[in-house]
C-alpha positions in Angstrom: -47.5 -30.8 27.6 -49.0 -32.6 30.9 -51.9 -33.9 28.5 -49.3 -35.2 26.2 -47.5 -37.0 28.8 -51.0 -38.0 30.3 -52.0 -39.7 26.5 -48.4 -41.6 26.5 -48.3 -43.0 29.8 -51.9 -44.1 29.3 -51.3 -45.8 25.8 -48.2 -47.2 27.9 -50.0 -48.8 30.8 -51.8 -51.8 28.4 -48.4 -52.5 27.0 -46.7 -52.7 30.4 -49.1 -54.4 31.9 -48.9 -57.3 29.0 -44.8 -57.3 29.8 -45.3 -57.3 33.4 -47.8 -61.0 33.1 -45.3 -61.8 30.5 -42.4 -61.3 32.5 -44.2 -63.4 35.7 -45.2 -66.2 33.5 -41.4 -66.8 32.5 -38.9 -69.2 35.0 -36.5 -67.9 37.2 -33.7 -69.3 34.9 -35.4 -67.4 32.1 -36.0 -64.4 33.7 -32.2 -64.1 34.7 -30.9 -65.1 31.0 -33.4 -62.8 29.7 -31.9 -59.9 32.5 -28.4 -61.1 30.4 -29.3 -60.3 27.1 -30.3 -56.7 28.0 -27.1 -56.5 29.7 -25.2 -57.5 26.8 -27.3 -55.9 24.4 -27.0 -52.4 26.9 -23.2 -52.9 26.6 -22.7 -53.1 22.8 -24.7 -50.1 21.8 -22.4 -48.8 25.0 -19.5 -49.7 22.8 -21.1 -48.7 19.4 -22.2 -45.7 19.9 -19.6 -44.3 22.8 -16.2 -46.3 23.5 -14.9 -47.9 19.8 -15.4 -44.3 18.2 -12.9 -42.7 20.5 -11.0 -45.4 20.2 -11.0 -45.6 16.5 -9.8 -42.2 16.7 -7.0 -42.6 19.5 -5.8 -45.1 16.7 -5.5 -43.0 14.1 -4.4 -39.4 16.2 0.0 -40.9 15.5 -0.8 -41.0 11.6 -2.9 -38.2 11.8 -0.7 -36.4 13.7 2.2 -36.6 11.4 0.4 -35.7 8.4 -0.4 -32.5 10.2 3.2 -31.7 10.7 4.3 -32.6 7.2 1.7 -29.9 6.4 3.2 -27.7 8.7 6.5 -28.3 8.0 5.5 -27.9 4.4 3.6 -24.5 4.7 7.0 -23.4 6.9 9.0 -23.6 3.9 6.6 -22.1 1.6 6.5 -19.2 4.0 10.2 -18.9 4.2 10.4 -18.9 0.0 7.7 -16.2 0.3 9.7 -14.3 2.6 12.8 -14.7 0.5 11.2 -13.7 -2.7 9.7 -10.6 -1.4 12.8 -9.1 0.0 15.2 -10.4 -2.6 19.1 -9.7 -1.3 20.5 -6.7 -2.7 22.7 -7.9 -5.6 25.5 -5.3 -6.9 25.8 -4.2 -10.1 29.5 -6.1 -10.6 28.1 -9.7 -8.6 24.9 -9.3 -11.5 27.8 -8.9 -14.4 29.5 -11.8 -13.3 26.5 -14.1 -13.1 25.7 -12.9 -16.8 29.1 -13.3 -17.8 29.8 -16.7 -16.0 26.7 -18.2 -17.1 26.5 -16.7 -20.9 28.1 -19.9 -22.0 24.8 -21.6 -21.5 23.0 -19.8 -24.7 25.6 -21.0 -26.9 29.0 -20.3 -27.8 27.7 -17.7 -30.1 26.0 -15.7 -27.0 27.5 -12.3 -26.9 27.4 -9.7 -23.7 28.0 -5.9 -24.2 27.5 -3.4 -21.9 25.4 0.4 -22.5 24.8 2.2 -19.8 22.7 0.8 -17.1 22.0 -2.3 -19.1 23.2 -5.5 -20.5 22.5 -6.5 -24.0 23.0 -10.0 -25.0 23.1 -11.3 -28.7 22.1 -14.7 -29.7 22.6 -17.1 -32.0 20.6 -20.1 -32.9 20.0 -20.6 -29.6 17.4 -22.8 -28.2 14.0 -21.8 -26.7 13.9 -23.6 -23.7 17.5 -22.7 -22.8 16.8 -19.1 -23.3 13.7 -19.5 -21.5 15.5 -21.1 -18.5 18.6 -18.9 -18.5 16.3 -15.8 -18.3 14.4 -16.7 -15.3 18.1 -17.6 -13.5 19.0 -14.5 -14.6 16.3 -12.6 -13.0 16.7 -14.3 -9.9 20.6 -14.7 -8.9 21.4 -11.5 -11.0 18.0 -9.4 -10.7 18.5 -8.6 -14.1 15.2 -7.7 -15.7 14.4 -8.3 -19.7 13.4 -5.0 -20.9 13.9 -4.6 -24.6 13.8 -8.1 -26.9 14.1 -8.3 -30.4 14.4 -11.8 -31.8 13.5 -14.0 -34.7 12.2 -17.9 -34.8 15.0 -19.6 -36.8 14.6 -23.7 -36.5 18.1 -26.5 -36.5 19.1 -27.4 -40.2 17.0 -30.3 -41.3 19.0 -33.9 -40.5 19.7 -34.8 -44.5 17.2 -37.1 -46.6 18.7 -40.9 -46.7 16.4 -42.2 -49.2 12.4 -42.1 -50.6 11.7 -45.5 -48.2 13.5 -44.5 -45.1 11.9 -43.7 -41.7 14.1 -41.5 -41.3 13.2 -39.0 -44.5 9.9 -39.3 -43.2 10.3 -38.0 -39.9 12.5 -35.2 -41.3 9.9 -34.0 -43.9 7.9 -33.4 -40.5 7.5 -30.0 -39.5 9.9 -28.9 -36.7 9.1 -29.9 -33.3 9.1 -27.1 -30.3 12.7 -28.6 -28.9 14.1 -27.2 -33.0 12.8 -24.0 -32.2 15.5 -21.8 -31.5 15.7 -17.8 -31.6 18.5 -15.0 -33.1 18.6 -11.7 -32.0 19.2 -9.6 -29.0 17.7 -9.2 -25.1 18.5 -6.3 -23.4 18.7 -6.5 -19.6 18.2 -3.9 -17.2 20.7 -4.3 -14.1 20.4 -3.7 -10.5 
């Protein structure tokens, strides 16, 4: 390594010795503006490369910071929903048959609730599938009641009657049904807490 250093400083010394007669040849009033150029030239890559990055990010830390504790706040209430969904409160038997009962109405007024046993059957009518999709999942969370048993048939709304051969309206009804006709008949049977 001393050999290395010995090559560089003597591939140096021709070089420095140029700057050096360079140097002396130049005016005083050069020599000092030339003396103020490196200083400036020192203090932006000072600036560059040390100050405006921290500063940049002392700048930034405030927005930075609150979109941290939106996150936080955020992952709080998804932890709190965890927590609440895996010890769900104990619901009785008669607050779950009331939530059925209460909220039956939202099937249709053709919905039926009997009792056997342990468990709730419910028979429907015509009712729609994203209803019965909807009042299912209420009905396994606010009454814990659990579909077990299902036995229901596709059944879609009575087609809108036929105006006439030219009338947009015939056409869209000769359409086959969309997913908001579909509606099922039959029965769900619930098992309760």
């Amino acid at each position: 390594m001393n050999t290395w250093h010995k090559q560089l400083q003597a591939a140096a010394a021709p070089l420095r010795t140029a700057l050096s007669a360079a140097w002396a040849q130049r005016s005083v009033r050069e020599r000092q503006l030339l003396s103020l150029v490196a200083v400036v030239l020192a203090l932006a890559a000072v600036w560059r490369i040390a100050l405006a990055p921290a500063l940049n990010t002392w700048h930034e830390a405030p927005a930075r910071q609150a979109a941290l504790d939106r996150q936080s706040a955020q992952m709080r209430q998804l932890q709190a929903q965890a927590q609440s969904l895996k010890k769900p409160s104990a619901v009785t038997r008669a607050d779950a048959l009331q939530w059925l009962e209460r909220n039956l109405a939202s099937l249709g007024t053709d919905a039926k609730l009997s009792l056997q046993g342990e468990r709730a059957s419910v028979s429907l009518q015509a009712t729609p599938a994203d209803g019965l999709a909807l009042w299912l999942q209420q009905a396994r969370e606010h009454a814990q009641a659990l579909p077990v048993q299902a036995q229901l048939r596709q059944t879609t709304s009575p087609a809108a009657p036929k105006l006439g051969p030219a009338s947009p309206a015939a056409k869209a009804s000769d359409a086959p049904a969309s997913s908001s006709a579909v509606r099922w008949s039959g029965t769900v049977v619930l098992s309760l807490p």
